[in-house]
Gaussian input, Z-matrix of N, CA and C with variables (Angstrom, degrees):
# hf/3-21g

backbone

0 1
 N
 C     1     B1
 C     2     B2     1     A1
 N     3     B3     2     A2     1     D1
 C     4     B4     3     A3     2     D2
 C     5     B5     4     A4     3     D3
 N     6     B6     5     A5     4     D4
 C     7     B7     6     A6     5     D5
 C     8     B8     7     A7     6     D6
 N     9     B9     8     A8     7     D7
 C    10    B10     9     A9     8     D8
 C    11    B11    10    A10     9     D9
 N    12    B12    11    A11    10    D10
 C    13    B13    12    A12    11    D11
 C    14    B14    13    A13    12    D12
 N    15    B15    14    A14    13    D13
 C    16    B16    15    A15    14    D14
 C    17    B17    16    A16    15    D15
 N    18    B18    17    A17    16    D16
 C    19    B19    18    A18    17    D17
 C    20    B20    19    A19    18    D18
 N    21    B21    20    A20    19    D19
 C    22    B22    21    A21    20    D20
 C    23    B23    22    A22    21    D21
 N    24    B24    23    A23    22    D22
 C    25    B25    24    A24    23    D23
 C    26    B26    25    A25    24    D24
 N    27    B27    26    A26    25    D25
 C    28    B28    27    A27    26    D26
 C    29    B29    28    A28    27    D27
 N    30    B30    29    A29    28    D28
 C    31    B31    30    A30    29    D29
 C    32    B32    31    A31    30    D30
 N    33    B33    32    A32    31    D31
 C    34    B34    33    A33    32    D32
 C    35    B35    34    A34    33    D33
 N    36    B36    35    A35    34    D34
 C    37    B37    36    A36    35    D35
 C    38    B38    37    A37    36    D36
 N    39    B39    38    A38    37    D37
 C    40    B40    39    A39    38    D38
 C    41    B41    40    A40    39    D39
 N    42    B42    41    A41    40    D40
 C    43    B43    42    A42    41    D41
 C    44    B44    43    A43    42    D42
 N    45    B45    44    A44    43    D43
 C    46    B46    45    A45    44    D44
 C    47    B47    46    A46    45    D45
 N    48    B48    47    A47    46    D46
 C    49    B49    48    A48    47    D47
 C    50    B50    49    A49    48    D48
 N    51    B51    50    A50    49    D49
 C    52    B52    51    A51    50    D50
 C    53    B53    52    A52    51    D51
 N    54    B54    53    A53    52    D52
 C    55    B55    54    A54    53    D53
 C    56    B56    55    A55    54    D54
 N    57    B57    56    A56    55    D55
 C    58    B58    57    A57    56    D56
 C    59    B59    58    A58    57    D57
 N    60    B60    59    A59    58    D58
 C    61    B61    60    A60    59    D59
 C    62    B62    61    A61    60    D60
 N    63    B63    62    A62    61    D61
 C    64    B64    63    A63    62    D62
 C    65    B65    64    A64    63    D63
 N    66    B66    65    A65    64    D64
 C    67    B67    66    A66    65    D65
 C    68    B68    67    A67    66    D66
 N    69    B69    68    A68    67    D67
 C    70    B70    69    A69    68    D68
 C    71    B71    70    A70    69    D69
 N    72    B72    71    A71    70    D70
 C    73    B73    72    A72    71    D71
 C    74    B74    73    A73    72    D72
 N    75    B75    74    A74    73    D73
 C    76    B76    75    A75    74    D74
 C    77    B77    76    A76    75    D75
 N    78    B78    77    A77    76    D76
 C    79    B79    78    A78    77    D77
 C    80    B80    79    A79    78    D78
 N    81    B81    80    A80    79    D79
 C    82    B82    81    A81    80    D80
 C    83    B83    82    A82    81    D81
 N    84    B84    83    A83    82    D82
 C    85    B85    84    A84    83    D83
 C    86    B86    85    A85    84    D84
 N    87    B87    86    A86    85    D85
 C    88    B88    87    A87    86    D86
 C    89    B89    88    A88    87    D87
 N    90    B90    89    A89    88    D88
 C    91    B91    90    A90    89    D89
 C    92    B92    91    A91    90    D90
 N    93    B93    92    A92    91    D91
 C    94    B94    93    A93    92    D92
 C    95    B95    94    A94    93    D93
 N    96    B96    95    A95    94    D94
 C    97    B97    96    A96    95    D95
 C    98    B98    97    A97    96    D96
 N    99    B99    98    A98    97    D97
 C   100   B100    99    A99    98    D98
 C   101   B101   100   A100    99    D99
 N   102   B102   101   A101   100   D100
 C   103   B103   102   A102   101   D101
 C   104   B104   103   A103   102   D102
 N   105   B105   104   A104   103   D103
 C   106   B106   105   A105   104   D104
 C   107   B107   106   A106   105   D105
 N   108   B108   107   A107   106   D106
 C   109   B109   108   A108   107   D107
 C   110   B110   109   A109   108   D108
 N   111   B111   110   A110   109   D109
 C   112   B112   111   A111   110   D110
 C   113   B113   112   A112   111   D111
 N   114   B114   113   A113   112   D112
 C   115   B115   114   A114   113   D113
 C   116   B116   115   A115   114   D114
 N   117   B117   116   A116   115   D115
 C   118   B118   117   A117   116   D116
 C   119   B119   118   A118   117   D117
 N   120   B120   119   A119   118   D118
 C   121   B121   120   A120   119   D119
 C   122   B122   121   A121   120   D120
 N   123   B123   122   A122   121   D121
 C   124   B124   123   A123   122   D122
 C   125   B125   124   A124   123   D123
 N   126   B126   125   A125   124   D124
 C   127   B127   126   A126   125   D125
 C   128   B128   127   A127   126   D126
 N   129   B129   128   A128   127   D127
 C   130   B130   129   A129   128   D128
 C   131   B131   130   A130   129   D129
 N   132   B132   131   A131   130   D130
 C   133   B133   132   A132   131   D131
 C   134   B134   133   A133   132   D132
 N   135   B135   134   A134   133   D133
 C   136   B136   135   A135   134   D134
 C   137   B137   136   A136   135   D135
 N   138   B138   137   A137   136   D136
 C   139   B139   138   A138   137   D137
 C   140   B140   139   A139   138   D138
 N   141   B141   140   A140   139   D139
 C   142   B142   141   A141   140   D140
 C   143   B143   142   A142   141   D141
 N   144   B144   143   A143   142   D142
 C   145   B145   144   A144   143   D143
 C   146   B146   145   A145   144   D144
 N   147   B147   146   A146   145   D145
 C   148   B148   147   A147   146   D146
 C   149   B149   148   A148   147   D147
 N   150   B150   149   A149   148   D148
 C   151   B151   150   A150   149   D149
 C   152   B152   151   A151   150   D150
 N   153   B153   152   A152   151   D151
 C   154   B154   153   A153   152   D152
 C   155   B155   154   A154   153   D153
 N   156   B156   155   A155   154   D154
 C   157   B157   156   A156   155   D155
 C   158   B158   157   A157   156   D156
 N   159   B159   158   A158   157   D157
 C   160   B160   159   A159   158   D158
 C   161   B161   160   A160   159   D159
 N   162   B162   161   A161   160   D160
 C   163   B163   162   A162   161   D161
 C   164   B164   163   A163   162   D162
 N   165   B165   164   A164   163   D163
 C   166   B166   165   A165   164   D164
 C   167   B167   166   A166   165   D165
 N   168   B168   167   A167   166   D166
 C   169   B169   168   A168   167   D167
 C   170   B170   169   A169   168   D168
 N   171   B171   170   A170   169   D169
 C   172   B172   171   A171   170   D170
 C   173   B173   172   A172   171   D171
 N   174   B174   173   A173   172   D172
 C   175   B175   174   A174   173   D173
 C   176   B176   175   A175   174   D174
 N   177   B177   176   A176   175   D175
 C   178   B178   177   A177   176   D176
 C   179   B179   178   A178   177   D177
 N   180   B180   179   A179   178   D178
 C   181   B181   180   A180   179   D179
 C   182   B182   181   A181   180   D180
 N   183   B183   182   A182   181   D181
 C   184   B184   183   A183   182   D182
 C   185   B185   184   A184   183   D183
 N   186   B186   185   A185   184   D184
 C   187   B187   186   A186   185   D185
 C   188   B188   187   A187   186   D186
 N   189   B189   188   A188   187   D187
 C   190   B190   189   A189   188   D188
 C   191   B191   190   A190   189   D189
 N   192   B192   191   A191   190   D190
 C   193   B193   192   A192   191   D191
 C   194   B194   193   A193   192   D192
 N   195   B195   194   A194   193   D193
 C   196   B196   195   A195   194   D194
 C   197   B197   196   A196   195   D195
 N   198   B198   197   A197   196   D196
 C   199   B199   198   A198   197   D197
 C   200   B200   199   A199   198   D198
 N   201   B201   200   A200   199   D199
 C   202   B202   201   A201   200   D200
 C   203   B203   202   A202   201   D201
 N   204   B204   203   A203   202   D202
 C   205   B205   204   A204   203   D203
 C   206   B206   205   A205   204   D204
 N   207   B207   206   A206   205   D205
 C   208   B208   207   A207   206   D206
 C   209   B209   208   A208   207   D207
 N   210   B210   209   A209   208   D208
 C   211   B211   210   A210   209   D209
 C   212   B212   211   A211   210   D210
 N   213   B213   212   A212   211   D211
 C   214   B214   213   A213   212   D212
 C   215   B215   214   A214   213   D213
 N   216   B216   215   A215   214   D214
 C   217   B217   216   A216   215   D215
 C   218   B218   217   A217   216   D216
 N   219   B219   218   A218   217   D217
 C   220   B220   219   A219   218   D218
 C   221   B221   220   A220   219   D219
 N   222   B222   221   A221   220   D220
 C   223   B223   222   A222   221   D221
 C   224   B224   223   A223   222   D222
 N   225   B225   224   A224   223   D223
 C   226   B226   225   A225   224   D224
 C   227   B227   226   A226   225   D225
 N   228   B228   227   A227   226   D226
 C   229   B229   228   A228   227   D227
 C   230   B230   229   A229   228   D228
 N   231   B231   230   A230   229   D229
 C   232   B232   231   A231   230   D230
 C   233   B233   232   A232   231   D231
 N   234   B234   233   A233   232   D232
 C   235   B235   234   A234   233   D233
 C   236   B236   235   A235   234   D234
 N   237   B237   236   A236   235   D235
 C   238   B238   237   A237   236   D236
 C   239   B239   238   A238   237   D237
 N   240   B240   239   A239   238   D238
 C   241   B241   240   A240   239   D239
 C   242   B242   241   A241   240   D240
 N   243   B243   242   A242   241   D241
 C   244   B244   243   A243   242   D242
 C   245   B245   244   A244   243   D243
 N   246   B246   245   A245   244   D244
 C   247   B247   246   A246   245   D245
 C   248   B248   247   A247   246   D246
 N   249   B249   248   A248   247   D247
 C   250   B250   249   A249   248   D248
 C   251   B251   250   A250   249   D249
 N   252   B252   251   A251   250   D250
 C   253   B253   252   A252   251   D251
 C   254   B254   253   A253   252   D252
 N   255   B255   254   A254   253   D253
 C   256   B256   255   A255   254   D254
 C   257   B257   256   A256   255   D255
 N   258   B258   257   A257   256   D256
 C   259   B259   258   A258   257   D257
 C   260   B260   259   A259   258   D258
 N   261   B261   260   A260   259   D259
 C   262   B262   261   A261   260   D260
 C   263   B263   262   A262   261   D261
 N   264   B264   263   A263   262   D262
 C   265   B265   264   A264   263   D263
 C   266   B266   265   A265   264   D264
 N   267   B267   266   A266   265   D265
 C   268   B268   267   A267   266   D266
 C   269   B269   268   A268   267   D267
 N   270   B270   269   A269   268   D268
 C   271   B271   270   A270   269   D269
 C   272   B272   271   A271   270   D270
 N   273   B273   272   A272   271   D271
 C   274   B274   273   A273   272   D272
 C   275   B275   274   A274   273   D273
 N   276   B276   275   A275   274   D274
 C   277   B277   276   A276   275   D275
 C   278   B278   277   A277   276   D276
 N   279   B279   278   A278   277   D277
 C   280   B280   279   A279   278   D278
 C   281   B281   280   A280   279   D279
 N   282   B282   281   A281   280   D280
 C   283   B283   282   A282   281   D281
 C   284   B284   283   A283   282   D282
 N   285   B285   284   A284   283   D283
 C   286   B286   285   A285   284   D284
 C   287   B287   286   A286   285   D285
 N   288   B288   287   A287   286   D286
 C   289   B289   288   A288   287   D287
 C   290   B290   289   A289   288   D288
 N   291   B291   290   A290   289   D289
 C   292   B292   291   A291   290   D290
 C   293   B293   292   A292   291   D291
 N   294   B294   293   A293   292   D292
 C   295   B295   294   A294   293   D293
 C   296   B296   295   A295   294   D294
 N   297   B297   296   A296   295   D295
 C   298   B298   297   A297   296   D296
 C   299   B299   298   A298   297   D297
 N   300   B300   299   A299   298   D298
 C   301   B301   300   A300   299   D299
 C   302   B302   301   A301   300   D300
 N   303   B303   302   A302   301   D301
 C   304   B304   303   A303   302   D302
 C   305   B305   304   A304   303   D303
 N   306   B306   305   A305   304   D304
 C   307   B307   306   A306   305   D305
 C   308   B308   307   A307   306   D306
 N   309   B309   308   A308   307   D307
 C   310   B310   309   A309   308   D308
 C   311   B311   310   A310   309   D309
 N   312   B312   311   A311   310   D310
 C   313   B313   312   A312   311   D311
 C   314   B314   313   A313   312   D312
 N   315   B315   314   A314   313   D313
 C   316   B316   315   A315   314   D314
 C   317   B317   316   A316   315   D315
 N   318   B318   317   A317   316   D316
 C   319   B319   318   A318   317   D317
 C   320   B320   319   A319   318   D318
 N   321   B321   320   A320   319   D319
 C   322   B322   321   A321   320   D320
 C   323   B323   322   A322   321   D321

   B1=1.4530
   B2=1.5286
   B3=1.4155
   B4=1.4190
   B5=2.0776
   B6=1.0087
   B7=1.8547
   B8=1.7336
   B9=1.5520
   B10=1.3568
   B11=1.7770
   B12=1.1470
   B13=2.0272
   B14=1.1110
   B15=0.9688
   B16=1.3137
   B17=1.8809
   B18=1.2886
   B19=1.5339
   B20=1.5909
   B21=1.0258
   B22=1.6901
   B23=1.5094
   B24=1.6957
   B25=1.1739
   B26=1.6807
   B27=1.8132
   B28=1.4754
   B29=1.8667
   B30=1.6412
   B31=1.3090
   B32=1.7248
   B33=1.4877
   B34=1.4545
   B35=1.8873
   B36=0.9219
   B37=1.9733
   B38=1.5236
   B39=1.2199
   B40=1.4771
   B41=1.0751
   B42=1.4619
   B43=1.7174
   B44=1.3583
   B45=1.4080
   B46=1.2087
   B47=1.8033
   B48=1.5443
   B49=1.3442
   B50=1.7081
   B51=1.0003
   B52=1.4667
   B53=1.9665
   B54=0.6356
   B55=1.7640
   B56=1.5277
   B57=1.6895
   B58=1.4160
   B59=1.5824
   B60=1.3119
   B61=1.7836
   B62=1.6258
   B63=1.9792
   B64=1.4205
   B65=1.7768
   B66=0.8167
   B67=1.9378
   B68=1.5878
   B69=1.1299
   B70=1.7045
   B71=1.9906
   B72=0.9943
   B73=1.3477
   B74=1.6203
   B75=1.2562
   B76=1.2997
   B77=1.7965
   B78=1.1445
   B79=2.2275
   B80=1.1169
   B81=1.8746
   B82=1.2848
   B83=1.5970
   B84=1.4021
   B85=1.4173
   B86=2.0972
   B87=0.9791
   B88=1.7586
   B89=1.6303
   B90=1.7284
   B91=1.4425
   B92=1.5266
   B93=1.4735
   B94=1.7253
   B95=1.5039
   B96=1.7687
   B97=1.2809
   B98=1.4727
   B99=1.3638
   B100=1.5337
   B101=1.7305
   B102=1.1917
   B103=1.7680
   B104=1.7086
   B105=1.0017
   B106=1.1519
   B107=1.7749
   B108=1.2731
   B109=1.7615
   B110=1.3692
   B111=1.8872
   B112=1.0515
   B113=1.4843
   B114=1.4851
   B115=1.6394
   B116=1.4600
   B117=1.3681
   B118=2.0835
   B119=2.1909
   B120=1.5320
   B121=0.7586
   B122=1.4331
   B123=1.1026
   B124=1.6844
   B125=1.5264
   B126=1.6443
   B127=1.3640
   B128=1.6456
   B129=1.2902
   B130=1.6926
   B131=1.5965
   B132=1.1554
   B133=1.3911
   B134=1.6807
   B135=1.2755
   B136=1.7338
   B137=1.4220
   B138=1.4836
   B139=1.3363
   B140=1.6661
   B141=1.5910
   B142=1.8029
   B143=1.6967
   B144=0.7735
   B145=1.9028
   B146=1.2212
   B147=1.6570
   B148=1.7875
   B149=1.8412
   B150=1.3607
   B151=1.2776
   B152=1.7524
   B153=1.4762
   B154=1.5625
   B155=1.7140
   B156=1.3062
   B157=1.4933
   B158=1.5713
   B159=1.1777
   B160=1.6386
   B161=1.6465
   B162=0.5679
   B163=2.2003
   B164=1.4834
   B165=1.6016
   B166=1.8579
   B167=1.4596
   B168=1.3279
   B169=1.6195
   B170=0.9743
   B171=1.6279
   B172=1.1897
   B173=1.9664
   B174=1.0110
   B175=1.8009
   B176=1.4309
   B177=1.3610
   B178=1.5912
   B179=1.1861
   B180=1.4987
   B181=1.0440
   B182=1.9773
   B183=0.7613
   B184=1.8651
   B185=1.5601
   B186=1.5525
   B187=1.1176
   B188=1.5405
   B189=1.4148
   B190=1.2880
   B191=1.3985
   B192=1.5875
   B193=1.0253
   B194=1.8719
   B195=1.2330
   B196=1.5086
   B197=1.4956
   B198=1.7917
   B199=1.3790
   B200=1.3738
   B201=1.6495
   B202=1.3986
   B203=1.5726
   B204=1.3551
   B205=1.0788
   B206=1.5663
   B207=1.3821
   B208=1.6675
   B209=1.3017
   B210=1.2009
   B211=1.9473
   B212=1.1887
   B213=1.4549
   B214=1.6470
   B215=1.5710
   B216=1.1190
   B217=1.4010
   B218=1.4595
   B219=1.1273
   B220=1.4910
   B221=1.7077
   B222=1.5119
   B223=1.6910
   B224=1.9784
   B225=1.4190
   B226=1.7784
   B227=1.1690
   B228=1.4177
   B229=1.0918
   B230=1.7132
   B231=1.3808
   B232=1.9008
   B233=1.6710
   B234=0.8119
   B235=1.9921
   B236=2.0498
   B237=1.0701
   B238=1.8973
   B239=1.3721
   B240=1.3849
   B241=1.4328
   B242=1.5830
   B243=1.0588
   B244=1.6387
   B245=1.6495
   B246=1.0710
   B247=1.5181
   B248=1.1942
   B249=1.3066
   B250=1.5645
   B251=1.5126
   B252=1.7386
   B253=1.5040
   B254=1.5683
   B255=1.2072
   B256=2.0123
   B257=1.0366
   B258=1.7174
   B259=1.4499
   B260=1.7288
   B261=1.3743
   B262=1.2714
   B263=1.4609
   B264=1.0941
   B265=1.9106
   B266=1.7194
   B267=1.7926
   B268=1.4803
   B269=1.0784
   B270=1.4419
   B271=1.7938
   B272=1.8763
   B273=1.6797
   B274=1.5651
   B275=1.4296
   B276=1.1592
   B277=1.5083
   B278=1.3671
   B279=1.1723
   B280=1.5119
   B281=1.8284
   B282=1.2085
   B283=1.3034
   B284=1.5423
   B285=2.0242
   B286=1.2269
   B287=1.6975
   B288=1.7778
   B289=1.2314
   B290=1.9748
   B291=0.8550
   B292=2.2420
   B293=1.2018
   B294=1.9143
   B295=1.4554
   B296=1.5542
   B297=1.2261
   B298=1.6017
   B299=1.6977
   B300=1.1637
   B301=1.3655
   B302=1.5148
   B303=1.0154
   B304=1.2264
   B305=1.3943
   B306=0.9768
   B307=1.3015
   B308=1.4172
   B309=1.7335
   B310=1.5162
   B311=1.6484
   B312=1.5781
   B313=1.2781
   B314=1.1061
   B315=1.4747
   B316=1.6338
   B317=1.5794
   B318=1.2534
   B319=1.5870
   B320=1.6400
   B321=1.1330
   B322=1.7823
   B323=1.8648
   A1=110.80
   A2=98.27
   A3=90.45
   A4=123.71
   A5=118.79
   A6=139.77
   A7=99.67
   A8=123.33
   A9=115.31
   A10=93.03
   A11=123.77
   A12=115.92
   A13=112.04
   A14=141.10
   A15=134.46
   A16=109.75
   A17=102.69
   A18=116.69
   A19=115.66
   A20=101.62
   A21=123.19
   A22=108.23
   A23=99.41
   A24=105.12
   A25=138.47
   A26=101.69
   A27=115.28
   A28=108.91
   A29=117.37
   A30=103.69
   A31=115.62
   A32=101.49
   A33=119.69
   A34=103.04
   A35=102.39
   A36=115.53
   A37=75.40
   A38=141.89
   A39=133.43
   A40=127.25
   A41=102.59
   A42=123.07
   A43=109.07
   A44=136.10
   A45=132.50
   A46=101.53
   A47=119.82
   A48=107.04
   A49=110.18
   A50=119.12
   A51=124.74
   A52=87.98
   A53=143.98
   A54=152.27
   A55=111.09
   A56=92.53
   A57=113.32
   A58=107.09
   A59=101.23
   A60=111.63
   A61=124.23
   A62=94.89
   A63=103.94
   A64=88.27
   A65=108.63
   A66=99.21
   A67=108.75
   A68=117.86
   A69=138.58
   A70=88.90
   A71=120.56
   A72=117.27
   A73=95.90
   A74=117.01
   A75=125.83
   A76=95.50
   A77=104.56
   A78=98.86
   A79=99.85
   A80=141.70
   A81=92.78
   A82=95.83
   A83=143.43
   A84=112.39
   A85=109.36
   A86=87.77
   A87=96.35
   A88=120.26
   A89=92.55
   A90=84.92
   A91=136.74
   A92=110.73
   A93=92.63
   A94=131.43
   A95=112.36
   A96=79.97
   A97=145.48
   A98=124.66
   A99=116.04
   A100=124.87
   A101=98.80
   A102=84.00
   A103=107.14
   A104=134.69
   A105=124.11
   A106=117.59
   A107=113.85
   A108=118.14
   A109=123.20
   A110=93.99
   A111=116.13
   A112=147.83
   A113=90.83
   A114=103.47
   A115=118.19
   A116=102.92
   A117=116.85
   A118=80.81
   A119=132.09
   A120=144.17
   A121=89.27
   A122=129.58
   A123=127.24
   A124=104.15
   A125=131.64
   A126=137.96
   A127=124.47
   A128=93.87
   A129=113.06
   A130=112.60
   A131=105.77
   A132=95.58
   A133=113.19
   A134=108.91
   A135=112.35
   A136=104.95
   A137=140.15
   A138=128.26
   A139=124.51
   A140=91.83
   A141=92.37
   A142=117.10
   A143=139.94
   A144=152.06
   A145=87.53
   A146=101.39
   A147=112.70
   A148=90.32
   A149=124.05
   A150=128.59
   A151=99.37
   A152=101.20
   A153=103.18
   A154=118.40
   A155=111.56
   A156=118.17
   A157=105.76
   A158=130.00
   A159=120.41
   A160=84.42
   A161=136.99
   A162=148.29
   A163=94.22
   A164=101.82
   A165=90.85
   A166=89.69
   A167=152.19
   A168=123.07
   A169=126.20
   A170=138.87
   A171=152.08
   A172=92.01
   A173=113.40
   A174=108.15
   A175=100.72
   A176=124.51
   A177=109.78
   A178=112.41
   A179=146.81
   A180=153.32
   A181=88.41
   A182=108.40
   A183=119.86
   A184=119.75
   A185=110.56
   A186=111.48
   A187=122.33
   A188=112.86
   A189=109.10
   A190=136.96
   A191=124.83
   A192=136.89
   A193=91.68
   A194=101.57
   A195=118.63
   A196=121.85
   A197=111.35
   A198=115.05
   A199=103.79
   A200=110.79
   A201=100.80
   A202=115.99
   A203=120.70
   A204=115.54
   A205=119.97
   A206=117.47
   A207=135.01
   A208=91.20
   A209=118.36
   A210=122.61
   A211=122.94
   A212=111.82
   A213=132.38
   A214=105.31
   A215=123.36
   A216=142.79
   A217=93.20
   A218=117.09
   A219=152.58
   A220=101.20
   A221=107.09
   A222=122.19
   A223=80.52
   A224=108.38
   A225=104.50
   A226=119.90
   A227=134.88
   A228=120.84
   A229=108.32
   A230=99.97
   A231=115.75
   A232=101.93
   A233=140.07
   A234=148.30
   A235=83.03
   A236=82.40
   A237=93.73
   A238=79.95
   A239=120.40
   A240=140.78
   A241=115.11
   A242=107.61
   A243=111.10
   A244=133.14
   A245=92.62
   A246=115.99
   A247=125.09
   A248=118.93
   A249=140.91
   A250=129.73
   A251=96.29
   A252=91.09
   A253=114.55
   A254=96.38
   A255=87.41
   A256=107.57
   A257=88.93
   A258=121.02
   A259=115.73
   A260=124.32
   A261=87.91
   A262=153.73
   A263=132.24
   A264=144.15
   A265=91.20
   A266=118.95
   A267=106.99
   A268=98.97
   A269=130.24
   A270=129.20
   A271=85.64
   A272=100.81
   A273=103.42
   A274=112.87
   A275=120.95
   A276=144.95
   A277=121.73
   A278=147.69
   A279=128.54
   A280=83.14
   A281=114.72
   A282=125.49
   A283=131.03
   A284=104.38
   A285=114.12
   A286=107.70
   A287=106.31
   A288=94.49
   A289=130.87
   A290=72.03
   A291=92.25
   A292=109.36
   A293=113.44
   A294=93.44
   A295=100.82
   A296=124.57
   A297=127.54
   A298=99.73
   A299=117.10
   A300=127.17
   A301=119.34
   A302=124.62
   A303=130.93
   A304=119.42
   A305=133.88
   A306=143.50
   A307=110.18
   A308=115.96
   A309=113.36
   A310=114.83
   A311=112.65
   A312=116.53
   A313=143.06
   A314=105.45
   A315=107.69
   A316=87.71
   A317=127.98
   A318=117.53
   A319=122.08
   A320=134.81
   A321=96.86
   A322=99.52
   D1=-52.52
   D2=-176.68
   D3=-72.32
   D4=-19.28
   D5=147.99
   D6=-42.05
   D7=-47.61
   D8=-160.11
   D9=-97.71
   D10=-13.53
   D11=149.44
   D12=-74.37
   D13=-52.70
   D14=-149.16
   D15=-86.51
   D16=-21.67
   D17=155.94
   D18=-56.65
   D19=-60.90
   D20=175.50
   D21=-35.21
   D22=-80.18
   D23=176.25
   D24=-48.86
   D25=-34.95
   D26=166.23
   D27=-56.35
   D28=-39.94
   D29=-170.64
   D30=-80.77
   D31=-30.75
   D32=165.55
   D33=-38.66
   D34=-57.15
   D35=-150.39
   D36=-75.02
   D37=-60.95
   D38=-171.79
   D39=-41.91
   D40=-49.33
   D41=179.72
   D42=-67.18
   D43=-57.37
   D44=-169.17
   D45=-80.23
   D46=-10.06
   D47=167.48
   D48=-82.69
   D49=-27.39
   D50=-163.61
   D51=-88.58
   D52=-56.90
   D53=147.38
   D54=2.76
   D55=-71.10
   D56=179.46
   D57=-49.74
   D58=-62.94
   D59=-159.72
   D60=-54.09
   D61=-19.98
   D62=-174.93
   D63=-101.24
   D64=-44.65
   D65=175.65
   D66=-40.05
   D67=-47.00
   D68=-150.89
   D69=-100.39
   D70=18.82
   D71=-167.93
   D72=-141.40
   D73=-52.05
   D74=175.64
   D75=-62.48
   D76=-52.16
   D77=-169.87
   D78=-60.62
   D79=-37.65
   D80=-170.69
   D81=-113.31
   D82=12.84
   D83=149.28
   D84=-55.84
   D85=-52.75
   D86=-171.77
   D87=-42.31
   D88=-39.55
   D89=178.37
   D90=-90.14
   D91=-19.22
   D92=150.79
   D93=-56.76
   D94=-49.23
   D95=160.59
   D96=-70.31
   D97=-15.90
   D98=154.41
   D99=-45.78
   D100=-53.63
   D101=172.84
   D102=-73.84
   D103=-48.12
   D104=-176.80
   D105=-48.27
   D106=-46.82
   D107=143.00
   D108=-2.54
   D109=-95.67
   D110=163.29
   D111=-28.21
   D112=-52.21
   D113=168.78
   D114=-59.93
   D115=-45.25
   D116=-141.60
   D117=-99.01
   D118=-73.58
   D119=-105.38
   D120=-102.68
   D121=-44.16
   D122=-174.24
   D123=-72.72
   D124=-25.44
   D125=172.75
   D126=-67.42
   D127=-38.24
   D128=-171.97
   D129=-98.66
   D130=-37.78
   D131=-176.22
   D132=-123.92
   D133=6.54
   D134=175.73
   D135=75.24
   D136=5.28
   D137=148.66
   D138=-42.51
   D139=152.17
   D140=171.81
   D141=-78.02
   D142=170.07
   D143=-173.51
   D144=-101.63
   D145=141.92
   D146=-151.58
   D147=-129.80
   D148=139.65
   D149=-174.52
   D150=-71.04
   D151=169.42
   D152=173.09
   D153=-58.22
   D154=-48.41
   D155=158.34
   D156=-29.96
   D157=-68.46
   D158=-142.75
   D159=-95.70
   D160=5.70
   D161=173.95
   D162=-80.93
   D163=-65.30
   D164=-172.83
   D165=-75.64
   D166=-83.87
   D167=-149.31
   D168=-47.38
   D169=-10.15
   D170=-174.13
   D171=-91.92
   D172=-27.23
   D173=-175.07
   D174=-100.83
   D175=-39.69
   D176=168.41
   D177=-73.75
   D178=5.40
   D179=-148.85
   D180=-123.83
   D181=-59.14
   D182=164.94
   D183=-53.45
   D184=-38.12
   D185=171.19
   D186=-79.30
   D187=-47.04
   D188=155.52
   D189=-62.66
   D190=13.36
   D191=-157.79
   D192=-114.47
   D193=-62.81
   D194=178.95
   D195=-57.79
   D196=-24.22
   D197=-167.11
   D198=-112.11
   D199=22.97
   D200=174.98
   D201=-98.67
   D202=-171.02
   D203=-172.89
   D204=-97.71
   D205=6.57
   D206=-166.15
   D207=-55.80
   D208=123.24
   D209=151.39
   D210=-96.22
   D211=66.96
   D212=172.17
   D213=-32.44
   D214=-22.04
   D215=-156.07
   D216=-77.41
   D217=-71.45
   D218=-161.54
   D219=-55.52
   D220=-42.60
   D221=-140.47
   D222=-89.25
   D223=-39.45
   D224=174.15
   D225=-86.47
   D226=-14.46
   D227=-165.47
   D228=-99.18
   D229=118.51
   D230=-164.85
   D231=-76.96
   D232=106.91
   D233=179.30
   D234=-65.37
   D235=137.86
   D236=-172.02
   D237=-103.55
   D238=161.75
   D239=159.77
   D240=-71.29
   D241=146.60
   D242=159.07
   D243=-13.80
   D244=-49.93
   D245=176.22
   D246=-80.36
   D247=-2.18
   D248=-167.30
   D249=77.20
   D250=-0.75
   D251=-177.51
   D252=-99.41
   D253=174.40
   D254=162.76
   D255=-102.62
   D256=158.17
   D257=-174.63
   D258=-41.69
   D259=134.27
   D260=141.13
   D261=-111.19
   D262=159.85
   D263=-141.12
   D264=-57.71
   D265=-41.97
   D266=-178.15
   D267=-104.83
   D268=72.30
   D269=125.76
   D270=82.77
   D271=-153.08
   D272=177.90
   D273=-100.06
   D274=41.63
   D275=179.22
   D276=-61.47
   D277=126.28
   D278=-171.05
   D279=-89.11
   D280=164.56
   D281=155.37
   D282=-26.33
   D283=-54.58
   D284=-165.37
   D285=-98.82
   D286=-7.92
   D287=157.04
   D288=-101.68
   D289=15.39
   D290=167.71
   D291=-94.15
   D292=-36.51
   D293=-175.05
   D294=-76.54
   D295=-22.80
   D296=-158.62
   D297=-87.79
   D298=-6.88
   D299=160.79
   D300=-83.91
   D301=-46.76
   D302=161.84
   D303=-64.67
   D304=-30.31
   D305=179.54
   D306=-74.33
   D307=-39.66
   D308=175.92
   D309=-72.33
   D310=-22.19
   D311=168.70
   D312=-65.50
   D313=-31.33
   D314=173.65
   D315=-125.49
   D316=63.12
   D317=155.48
   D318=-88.65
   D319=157.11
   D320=-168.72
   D321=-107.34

């Protein structure tokens, strides 16, 4: 009996330490930027002052923003043709035969 408390208690003391450490990890990344917010952002740009809560989702929200894999890079940069020009967006299409393509597609 007493082996099946002291188990208990060892996973208890773990849990609320491992609990703690990410609570106590989240407050102080979170809280510079909350005052820094606060201070700079309601003065300069007429925003409202954001609680510590919406400070950390606004920084995991940044972090997951930054640590993704999007190549914004990629999504602007236009590959010019041979000839030096860019492509154009409808294939080798003249103008008036894209619209007459489009037009047979959604005609009813």
């Amino acid at each position: 009996m007493d082996n099946w408390l002291v188990k208990i208690f060892a996973y208890t003391t773990a849990l609320v330490f491992v609990f703690g450490t990410v609570i106590l990890f989240c407050a102080l990344v979170s809280l510079p930027f909350w005052l820094m917010w606060n201070w700079l952002i309601p003065t300069i740009f007429g925003l409202p002052e954001i609680t510590w809560l919406q400070a950390f989702g606004l920084w995991t929200f940044l972090v997951l923003i930054r640590s993704s894999n999007f190549k914004y890079k990629d999504v602007f940069n236009i590959k010019k043709d041979t000839d030096g020009t860019e492509p154009s967006p409808f294939g080798d299409l003249s103008w008036n035969s894209w619209l007459d393509q489009i037009k047979k597609k959604y005609e009813a």
